[in-house]
N, C-alpha and C positions, 0 to 999 in steps of 0.2 A: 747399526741396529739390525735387525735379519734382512735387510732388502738383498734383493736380488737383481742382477743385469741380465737379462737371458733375448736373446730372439724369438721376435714374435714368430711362432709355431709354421705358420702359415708361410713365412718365407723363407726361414732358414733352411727348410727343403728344396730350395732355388740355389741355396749357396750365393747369389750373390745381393741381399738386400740388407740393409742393416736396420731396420726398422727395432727400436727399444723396448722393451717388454718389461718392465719393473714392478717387481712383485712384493706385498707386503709392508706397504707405505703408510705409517698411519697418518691420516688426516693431517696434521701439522705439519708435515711435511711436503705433502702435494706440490703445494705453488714453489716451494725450493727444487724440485725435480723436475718439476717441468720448465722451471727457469734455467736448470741445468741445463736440459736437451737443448730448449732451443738456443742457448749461445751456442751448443755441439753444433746442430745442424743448419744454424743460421736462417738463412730468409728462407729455405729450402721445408722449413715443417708446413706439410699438409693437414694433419686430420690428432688433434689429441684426444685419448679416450681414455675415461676414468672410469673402474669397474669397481665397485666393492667387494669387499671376500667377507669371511668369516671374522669376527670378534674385532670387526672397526682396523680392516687391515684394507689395504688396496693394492690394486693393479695398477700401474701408470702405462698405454703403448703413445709413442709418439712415430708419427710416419711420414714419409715425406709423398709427394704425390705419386712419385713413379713406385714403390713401396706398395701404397695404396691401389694404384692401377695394376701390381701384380698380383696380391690378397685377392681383390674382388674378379678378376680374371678365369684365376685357379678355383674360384668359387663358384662362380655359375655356368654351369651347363651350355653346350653351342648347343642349339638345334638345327638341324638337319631339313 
């Protein structure tokens, strides 16, 4: 169907996280892709997030915690 397997954006500029980025999932699909990941990545999934897109399409990311803890890392600011 058009899905896509891409890295999510945020770590693949780390090169080393494999966090799932699946794009374009309609709705009936969902719970088969995400049942997918997690036999992929077994006890190891932290955080699944479902976005919706345009005309009843979705996004699937699945991450695992250390995944997670470099996203939100890269993300907020140190202060000084």
């Amino acid at each position: 169907m058009g899905s896509e397997w891409l890295p999510v954006p945020e770590t693949a500029a780390n090169g080393s996280a494999t966090a799932a980025q699946i794009e374009g999932i309609p709705l009936f699909l969902i719970p088969k892709t995400i049942a997918d990941q997690i036999r992929k990545k077994q006890n190891s999934v932290f955080l699944i997030t479902v976005k919706r897109n345009f005309m009843h399409q979705y996004t699937v990311i699945v991450e695992t915690h250390d995944e997670y803890n470099q996203r939100v890392n890269t993300e907020v600011p140190v202060r000084s």
